[in-house]
N, C-alpha and C positions, 0 to 999 in steps of 0.2 A: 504456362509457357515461359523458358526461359529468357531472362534479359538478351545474352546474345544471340538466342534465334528471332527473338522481336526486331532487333539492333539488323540484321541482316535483311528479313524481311523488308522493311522500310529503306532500304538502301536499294536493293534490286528490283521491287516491285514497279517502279515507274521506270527503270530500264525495260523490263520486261514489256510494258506496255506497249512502248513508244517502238521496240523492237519490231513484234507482232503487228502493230499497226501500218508500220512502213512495211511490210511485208506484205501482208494484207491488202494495202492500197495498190502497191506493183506487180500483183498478182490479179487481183478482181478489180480494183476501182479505177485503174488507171484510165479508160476510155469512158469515165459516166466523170470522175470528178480533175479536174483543174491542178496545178502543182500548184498555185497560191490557196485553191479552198483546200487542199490537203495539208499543206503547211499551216496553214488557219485552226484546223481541226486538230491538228495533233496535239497542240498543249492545251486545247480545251478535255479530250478525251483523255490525258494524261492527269492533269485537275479533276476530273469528276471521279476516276478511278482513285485516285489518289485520296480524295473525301471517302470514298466508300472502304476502302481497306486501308490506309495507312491512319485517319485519323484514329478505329478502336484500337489499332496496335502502339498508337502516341499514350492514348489512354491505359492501357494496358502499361504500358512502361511505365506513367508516370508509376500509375498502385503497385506495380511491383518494386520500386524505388521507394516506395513508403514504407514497404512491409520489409526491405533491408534496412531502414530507415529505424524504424521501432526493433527489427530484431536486434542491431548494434545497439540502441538504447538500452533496450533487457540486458543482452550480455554485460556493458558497463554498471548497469544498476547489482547485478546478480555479484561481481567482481567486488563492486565498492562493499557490498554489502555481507558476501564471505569475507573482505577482508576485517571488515569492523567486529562479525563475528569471533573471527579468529584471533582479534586484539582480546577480546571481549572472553574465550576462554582459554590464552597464553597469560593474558594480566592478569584482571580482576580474579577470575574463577581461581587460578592458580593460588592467588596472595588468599582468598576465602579456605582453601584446602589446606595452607601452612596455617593459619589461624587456627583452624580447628585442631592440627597436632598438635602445638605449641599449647591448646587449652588442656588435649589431654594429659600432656605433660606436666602441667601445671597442676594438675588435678594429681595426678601421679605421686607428685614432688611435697605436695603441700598438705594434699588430703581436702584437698577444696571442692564440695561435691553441689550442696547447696545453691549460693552463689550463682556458682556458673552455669547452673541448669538454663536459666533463664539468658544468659548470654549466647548459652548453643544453641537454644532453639531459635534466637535471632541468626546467629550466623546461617544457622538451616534453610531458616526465613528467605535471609540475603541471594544465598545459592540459587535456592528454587527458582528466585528473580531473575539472577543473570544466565542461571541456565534457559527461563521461559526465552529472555532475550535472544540467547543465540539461534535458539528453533525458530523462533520468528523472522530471525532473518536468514536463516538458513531455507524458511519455505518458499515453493516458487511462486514467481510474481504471475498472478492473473492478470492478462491482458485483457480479458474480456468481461470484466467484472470490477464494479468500485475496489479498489486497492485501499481507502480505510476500513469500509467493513469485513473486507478478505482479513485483515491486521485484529482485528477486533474480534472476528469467527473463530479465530487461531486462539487468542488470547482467555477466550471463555473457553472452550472446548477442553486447554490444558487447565482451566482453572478448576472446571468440574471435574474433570478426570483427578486434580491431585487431592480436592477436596471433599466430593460428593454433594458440596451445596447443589440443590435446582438453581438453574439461571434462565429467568423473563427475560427474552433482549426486544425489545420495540425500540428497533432506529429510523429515524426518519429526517435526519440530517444529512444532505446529500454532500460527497464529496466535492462540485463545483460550486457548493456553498464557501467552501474554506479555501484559506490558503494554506500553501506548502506547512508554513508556519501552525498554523490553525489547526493544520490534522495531525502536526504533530503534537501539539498539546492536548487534544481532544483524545487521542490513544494514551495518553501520560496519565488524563484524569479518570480513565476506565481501569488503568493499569495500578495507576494509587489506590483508589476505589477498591476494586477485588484484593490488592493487597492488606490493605486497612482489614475488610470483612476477614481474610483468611487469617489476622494476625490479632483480630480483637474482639472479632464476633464470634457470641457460643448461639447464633443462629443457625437458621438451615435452608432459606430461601434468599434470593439475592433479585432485584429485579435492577435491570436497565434499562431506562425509556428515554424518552425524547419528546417535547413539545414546542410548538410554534412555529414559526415562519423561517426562509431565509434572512428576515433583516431581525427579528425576534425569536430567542429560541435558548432553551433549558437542558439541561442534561441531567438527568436524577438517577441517583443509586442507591435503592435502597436495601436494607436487609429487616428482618427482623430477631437481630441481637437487643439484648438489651444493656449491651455495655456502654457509658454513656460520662461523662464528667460535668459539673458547672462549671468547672473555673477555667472560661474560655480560651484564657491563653495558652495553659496547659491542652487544651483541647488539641489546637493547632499544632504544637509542640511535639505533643506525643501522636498524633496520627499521622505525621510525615504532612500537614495540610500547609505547612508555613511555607514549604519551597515550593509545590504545587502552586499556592495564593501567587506568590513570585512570579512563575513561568504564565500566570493567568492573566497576569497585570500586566507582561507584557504585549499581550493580542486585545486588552483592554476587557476582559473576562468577571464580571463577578463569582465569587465562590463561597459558598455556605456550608455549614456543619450543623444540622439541627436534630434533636431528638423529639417525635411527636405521636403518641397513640401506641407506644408497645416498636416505634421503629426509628432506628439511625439513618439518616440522610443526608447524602452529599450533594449538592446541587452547584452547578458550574450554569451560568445564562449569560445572556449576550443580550445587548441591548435594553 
């Protein structure tokens, strides 16, 4: 029901009544009731009618006032979110795109084949990233459905599509576990995670789980690559975990990188 025919309804309704009813009483009741008990009755019968139809159409109003209420929220979320997009492949993607000429030319000019290989397949690497980024926020927001795992469903789905690894996913950290803050690092360290695997692992299974409570609780990613380093600083260094460890310490996050049984593992906990 539309707001303004709600909006109308509750406006004429107890005219309507009180109309009918003086009509009613100067037609039929005038010789059985009184002009003080009919003046008595009238805003009692204008009240009870008024509870019976005008209260569900207040209710009515308010939830349809909610539901424009959420839809302008979507529209603004959906906006901010094309637009970051659209910073996301007018800047970054673009400046990745002259990079990669400038290397062929370089390549061209110098005869530098070697070398660079391993520089473009990072630039590749990078692309794939901020390309994943813009799909993700270019898809639409599920109202009706956790919006971190919607973020996360999206995030695997293009991972095994560009990779072929299988992906385990067991989550079971609920999104009114986190804050804003929280879910957004929580997608950052699934997102480092599959990129590490795609960029270091010559495995072919990836699992993602989850354990413990809302006041305790782990995030594990594992693979079974066996690409692996001792010298743990370099560890951090080279798998992108330094800045990650950063964005973790500020939601007060511990973050681990251990190799154990033929498998690599990232583990992010709380608590």
């Amino acid at each position: 029901m539309r707001t303004r025919l709600i909006q109308l309804l509750i406006i004429f309704i107890p005219s309507f009544v009180i109309g009918f009813w003086e009509y009613f009483r100067h037609e039929y009741l005038l010789f059985i009731l009184t002009m003080e008990q009919g003046n008595w009755l009238a805003p009692i019968i204008v009240l009870i009618v008024t509870l019976i139809f005008a209260t569900p159409l207040f209710k009515r109003l308010e939830y349809t006032q909610k539901e424009l209420n959420v839809v302008s929220k979507t529209k603004v979320q959906l906006e901010e979110r094309e637009k970051i997009a659209q910073e996301l492949h007018d800047g970054i993607a673009q400046s990745i795109f002259l990079l990669s000429v400038k290397l062929d030319k370089l390549e061209r000019e110098f005869g530098i084949s070697a070398p660079s290989q391993e520089l473009r397949k990072t630039i590749h690497q990078i692309n794939d990233y901020v390309r994943d980024s813009i799909v993700n926020l270019r898809a639409p927001i599920q109202e009706n459905s956790d919006h971190l795992e919607d973020s996360l469903a999206i995030l695997i789905n293009n991972f095994k599509k560009e990779t072929g690894f299988e992906v385990q996913f067991d989550w079971n950290i609920y999104e009114k576990w986190l804050s804003p803050k929280e879910q957004s690092v929580a997608l950052a360290v699934v997102r480092e995670g599959l990129f590490n695997v795609r960029k270091h692992s010559n495995g072919s299974i990836v699992t993602i789980r989850t354990a413990g409570n809302q006041n305790q609780w782990s995030i594990i990613i594992e693979d079974n690559g066996l690409i692996f380093n001792t010298d743990t600083n370099r560890i951090y260094d080279q798998f992108g975990i330094k800045m990650l460890s950063e964005r973790c310490e500020e939601v007060s996050w511990k973050i681990e990188l251990v190799h154990l049984q033929g498998c690599t593992k990232l583990i992010v906990s709380k608590g």
